[in-house]
N, C-alpha and C positions, 0 to 999 in steps of 0.2 A: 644898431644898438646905440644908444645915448652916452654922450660921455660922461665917465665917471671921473670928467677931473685930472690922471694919469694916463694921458692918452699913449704915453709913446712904454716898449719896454724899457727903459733905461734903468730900472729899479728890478730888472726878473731876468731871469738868464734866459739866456736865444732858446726858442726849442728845436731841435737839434735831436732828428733819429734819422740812424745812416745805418741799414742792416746787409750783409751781403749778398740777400738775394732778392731786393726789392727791383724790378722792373720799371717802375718810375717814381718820381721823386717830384715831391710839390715845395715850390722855391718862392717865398713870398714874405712881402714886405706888408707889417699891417702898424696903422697909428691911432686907432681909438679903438680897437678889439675885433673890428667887424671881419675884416678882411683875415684877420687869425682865428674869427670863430667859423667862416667859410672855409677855410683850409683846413682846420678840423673836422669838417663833416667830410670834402672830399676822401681824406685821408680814411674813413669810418668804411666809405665806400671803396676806396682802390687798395687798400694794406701800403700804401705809398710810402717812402720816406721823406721825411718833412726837415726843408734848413730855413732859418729864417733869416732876413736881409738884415743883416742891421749896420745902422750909422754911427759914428762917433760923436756926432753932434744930434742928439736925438731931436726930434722936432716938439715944439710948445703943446701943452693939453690944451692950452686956447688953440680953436681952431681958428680964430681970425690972425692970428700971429702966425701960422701954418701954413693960413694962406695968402700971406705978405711972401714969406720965406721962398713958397713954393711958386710964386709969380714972379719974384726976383729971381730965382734957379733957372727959370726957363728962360726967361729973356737976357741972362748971361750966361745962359747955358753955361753956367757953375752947378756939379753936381752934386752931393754930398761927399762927401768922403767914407766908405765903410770900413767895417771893424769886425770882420769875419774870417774863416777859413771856410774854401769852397775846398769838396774832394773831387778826388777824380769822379767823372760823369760817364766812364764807358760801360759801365753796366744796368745804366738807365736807358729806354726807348722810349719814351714820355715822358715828358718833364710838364709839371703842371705850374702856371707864372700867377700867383695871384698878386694884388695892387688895389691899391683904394684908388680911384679916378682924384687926381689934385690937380684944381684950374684948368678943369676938364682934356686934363691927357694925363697920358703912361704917368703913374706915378719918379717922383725924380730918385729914389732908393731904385728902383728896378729899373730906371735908366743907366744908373751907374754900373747897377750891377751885369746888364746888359754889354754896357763899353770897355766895362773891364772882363766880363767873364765868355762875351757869346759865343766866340771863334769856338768854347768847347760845346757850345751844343747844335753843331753841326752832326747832320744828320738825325736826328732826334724831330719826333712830334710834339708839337709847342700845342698847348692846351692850355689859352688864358682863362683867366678867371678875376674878377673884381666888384668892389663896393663901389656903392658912387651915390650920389644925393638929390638926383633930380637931374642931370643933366647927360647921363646915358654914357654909352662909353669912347665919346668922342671917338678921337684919333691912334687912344690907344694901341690898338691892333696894328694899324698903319706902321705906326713907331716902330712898335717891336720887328716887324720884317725890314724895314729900314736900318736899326741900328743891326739886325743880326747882319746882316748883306753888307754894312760899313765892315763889319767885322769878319768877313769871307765867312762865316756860316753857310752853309748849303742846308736849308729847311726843309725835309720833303712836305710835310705838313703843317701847318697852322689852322688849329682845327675854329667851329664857331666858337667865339667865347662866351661865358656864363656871366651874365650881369646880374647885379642882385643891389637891390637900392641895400644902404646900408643900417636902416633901420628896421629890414625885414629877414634879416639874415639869419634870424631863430625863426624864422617860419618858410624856410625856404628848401625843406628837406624834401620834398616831393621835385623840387626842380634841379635842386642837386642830382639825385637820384637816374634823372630823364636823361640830365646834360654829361653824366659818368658815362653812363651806355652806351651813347653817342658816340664819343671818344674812343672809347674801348676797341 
């Protein structure tokens, strides 16, 4: 999707559905719409419950400024800071991670959220999913089993992830569809 200018939510409240008997839960970080219009359609598909990551320092609708930020994150492995409540995760068996690819890896929200949160998703089947712009989804994946294993997580599954360039992600509902059932 193109940006509209207001890339990050810092002006809309998180969305945020935690019901009691959802089975899994899609936990995702999105900064120009894409990556939160992809976690909408999963959700369409699995009745999922949906939390969304967010920063205290929202990141710039320029994405050149984004992507200063997000290149200096990694090479000082300074993470964001978040500004969320996680709940308890034992009633979840899937947990679905979406992420826009930034400086072609793990976006740095879901890295945080990863170091601060993964020890609880142990045991749980990890089902990434992400936006990215032409350069596919690097190291991401790698990342995520790295940092959960920093963090004594025990993963039985990480399943293949869903790439989806981010400006086809309103036409990507046939591949949603393919890459749910997979999972399932």
């Amino acid at each position: 999707m193109p940006s509209d200018g207001k890339d990050t939510n810092s002006k809309n409240q998180p969305t945020r559905k935690l019901t009691k008997d959802a089975k899994s839960l899609i936990i995702y970080f999105s900064r120009s719409g894409s990556t939160e219009l992809l976690a909408s359609k999963i959700a369409q598909e699995t009745q999922a419950d949906i939390l969304e990551i967010v920063v205290k320092d929202p990141y710039s609708g320029n994405y050149q400024k984004t992507l200063s930020r997000a290149n200096s994150e990694r090479e000082n492995q300074n993470y964001p800071e978040l500004d969320m409540t996680v709940p308890d995760l034992k009633q979840y068996q899937t947990i679905y991670l979406g992420y826009p690819i930034l400086a072609m890896t793990l976006s740095h929200p879901l890295t945080a959220f990863l170091k601060t949160y993964g020890a609880r998703l142990s045991g749980k089947k990890i089902a990434p999913f992400m936006t990215e712009g032409g350069y596919g989804q690097g190291d991401s994946v790698q990342r995520i089993r790295e940092i959960l294993q920093e963090q004594g997580a025990s993963v039985e599954t990480i399943t293949k992830a869903l790439v989806v360039d981010g400006n086809k992600v309103d036409r990507a509902d046939k591949r949603v569809d393919k890459w749910v059932k997979q999972v399932q």
